[in-house]
DSSP file (Angstrom, degrees, kcal/mol; ACC not computed):
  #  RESIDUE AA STRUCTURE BP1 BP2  ACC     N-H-->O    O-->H-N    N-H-->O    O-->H-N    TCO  KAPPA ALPHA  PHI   PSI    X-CA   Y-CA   Z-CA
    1    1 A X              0   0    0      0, 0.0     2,-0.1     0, 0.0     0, 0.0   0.000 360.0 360.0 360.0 154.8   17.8   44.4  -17.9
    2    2 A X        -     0   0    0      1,-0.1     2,-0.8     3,-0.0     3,-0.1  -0.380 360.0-119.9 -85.6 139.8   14.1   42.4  -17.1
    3    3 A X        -     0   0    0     -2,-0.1    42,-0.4     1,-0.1    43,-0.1  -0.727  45.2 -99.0 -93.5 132.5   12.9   40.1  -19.0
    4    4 A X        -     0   0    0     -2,-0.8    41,-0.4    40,-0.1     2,-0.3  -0.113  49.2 -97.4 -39.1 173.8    9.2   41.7  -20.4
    5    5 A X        -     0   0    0     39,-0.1     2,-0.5    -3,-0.1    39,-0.2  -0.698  35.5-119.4-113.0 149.5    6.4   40.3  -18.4
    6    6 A X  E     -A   43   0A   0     37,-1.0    37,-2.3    -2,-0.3     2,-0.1  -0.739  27.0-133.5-107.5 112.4    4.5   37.3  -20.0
    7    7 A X  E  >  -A   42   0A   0     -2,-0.5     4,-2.2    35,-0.2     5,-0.3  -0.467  32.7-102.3 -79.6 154.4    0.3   37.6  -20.9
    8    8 A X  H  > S+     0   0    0     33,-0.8     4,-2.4     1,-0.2    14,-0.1   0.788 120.1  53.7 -41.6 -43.2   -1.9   35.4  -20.1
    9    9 A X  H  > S+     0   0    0      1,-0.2     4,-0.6     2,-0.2     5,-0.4   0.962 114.0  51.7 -56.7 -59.1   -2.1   33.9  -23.9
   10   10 A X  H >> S+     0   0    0      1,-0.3     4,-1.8     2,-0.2     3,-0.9   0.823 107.3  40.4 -81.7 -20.8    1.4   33.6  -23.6
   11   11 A X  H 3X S+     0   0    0     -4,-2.2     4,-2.7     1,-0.2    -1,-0.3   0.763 120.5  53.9 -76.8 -18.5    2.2   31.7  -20.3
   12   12 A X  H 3<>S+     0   0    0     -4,-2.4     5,-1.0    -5,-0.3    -2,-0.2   0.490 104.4  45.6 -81.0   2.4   -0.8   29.6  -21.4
   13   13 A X  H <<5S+     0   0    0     -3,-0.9    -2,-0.2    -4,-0.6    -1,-0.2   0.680 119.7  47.0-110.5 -46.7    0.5   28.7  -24.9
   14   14 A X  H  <5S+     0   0    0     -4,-1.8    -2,-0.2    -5,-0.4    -3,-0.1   0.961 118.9  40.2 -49.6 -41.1    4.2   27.9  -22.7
   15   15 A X  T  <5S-     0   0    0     -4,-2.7    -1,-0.2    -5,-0.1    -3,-0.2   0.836 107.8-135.6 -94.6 -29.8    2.0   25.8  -20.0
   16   16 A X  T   5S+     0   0    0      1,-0.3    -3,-0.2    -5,-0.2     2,-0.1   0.908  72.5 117.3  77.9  37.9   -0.4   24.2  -23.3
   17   17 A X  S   <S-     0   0    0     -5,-1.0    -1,-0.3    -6,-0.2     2,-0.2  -0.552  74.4-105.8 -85.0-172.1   -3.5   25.1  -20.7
   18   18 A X     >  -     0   0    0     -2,-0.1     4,-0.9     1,-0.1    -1,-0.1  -0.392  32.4 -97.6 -93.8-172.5   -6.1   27.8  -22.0
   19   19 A X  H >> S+     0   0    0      1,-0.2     4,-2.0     2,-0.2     3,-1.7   0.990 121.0  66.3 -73.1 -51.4   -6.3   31.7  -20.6
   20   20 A X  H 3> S+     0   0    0      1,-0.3     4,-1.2     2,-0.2    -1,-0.2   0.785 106.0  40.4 -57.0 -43.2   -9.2   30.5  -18.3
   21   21 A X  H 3> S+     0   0    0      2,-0.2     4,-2.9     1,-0.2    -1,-0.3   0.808 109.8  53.3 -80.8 -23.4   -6.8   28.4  -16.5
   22   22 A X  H <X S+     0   0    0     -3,-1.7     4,-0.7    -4,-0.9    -2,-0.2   0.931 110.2  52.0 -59.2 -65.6   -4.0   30.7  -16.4
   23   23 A X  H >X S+     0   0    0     -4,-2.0     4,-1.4     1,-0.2     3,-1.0   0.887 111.2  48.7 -60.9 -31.1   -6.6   33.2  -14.8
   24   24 A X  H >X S+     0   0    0     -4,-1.2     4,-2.4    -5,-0.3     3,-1.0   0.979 108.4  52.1 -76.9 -48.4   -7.7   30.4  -12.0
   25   25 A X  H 3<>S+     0   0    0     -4,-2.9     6,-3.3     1,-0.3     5,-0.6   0.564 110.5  47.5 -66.8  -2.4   -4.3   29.6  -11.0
   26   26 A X  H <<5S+     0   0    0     -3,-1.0     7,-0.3    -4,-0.7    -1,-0.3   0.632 110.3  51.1-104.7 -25.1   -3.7   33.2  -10.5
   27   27 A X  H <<5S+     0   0    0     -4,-1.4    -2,-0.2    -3,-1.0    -3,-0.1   0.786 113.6  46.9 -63.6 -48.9   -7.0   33.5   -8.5
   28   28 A X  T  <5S-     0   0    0     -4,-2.4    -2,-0.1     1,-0.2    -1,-0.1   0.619 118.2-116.6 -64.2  -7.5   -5.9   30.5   -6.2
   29   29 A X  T   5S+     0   0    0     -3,-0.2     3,-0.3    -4,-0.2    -3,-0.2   0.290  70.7 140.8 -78.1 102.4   -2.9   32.0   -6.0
   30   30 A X  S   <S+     0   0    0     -5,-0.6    -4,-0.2    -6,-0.3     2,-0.2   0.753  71.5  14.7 -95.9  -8.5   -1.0   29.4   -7.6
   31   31 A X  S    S-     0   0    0     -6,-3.3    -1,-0.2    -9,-0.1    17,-0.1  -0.446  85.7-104.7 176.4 137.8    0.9   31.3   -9.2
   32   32 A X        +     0   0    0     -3,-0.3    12,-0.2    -2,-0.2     2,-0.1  -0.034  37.6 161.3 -63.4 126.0    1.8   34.8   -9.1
   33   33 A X        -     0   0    0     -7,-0.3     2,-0.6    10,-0.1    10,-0.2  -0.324  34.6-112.1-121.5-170.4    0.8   37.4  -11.3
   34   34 A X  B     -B   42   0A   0      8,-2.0     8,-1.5    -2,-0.1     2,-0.8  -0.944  27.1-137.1-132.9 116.6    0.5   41.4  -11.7
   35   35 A X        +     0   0    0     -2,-0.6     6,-0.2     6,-0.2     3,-0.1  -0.789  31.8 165.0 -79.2  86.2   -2.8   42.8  -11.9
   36   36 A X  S    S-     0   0    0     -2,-0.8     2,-0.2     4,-0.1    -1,-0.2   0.741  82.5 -23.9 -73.3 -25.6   -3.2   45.8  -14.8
   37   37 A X  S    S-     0   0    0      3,-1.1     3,-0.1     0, 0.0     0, 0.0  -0.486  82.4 -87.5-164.4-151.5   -7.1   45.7  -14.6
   38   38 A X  S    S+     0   0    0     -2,-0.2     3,-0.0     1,-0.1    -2,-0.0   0.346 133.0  41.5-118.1 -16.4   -9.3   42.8  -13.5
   39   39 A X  S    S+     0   0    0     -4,-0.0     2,-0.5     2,-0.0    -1,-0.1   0.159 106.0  65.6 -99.7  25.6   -9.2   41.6  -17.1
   40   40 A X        +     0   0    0     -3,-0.1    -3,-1.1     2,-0.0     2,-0.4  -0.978  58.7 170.1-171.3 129.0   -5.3   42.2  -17.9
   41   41 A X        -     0   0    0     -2,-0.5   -33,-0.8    -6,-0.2     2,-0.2  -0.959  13.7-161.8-159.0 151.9   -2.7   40.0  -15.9
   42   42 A X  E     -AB   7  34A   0     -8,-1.5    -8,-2.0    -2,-0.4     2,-0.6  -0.969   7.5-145.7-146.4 144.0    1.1   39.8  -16.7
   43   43 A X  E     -A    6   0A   0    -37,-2.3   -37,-1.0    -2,-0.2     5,-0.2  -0.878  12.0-136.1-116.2  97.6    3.5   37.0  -15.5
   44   44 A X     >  -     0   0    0     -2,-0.6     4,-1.8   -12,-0.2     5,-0.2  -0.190  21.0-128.6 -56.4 140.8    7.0   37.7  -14.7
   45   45 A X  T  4 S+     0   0    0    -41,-0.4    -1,-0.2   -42,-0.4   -40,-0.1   0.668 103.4  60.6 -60.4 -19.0    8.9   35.0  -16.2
   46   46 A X  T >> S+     0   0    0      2,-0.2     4,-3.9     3,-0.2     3,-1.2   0.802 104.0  49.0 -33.5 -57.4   10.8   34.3  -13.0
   47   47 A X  H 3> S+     0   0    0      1,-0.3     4,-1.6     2,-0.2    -2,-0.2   0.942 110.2  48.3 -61.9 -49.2    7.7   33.5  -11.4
   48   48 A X  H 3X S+     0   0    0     -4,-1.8     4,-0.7     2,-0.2    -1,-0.3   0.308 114.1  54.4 -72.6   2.4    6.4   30.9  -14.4
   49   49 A X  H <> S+     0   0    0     -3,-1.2     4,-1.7    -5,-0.2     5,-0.2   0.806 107.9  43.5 -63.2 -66.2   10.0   29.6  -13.9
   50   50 A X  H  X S+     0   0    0     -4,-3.9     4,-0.5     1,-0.2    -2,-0.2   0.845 115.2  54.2 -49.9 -40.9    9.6   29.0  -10.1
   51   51 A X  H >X S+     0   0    0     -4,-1.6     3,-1.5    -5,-0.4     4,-0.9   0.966 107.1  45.9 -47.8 -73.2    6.1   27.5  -10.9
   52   52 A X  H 3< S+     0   0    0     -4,-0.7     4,-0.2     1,-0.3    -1,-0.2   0.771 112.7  52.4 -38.8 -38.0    7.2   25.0  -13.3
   53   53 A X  H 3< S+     0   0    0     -4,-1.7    -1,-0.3     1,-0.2    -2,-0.2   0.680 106.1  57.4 -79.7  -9.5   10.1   24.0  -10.9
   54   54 A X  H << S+     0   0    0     -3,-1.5    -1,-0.2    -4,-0.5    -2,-0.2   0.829 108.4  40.7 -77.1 -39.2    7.6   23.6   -8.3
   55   55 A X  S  < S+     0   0    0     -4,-0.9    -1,-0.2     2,-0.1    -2,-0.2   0.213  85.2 116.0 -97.7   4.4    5.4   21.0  -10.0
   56   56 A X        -     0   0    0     -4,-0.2     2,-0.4    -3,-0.2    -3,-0.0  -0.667  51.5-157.2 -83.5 148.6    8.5   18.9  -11.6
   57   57 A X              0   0    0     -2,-0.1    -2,-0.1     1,-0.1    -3,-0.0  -0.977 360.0 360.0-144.3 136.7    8.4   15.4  -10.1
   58   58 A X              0   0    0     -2,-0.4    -1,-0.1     0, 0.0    -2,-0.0   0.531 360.0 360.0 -98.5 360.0   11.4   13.2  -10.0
């Protein structure tokens, strides 16, 4: 089964940015979202996995 898809509020409360930033990185794309509306984004949790692993520095 899928894990539910992650709102903005919520990858942004995981990432400790605000929604505004959430939404810009999803504009650049830096990092990949699903588009319900032009206001309404969802984040699979794979994808904010792959994100995070992208930006870790060893």
């Amino acid at each position: 089964m899928t894990k539910p898809l992650l709102t903005s509020a919520d990858t942004g409360q995981i990432l400790n940015v605000s929604v505004a930033v959430v939404a810009r990185m999803c504009r650049r794309p830096e990092l990949p979202c699903i588009m319900l509306s032009p206001q309404k984004r969802r984040i699979a949790p794979e994808d904010l996995d792959a994100f995070i692993a992208s930006r870790r520095r060893r």
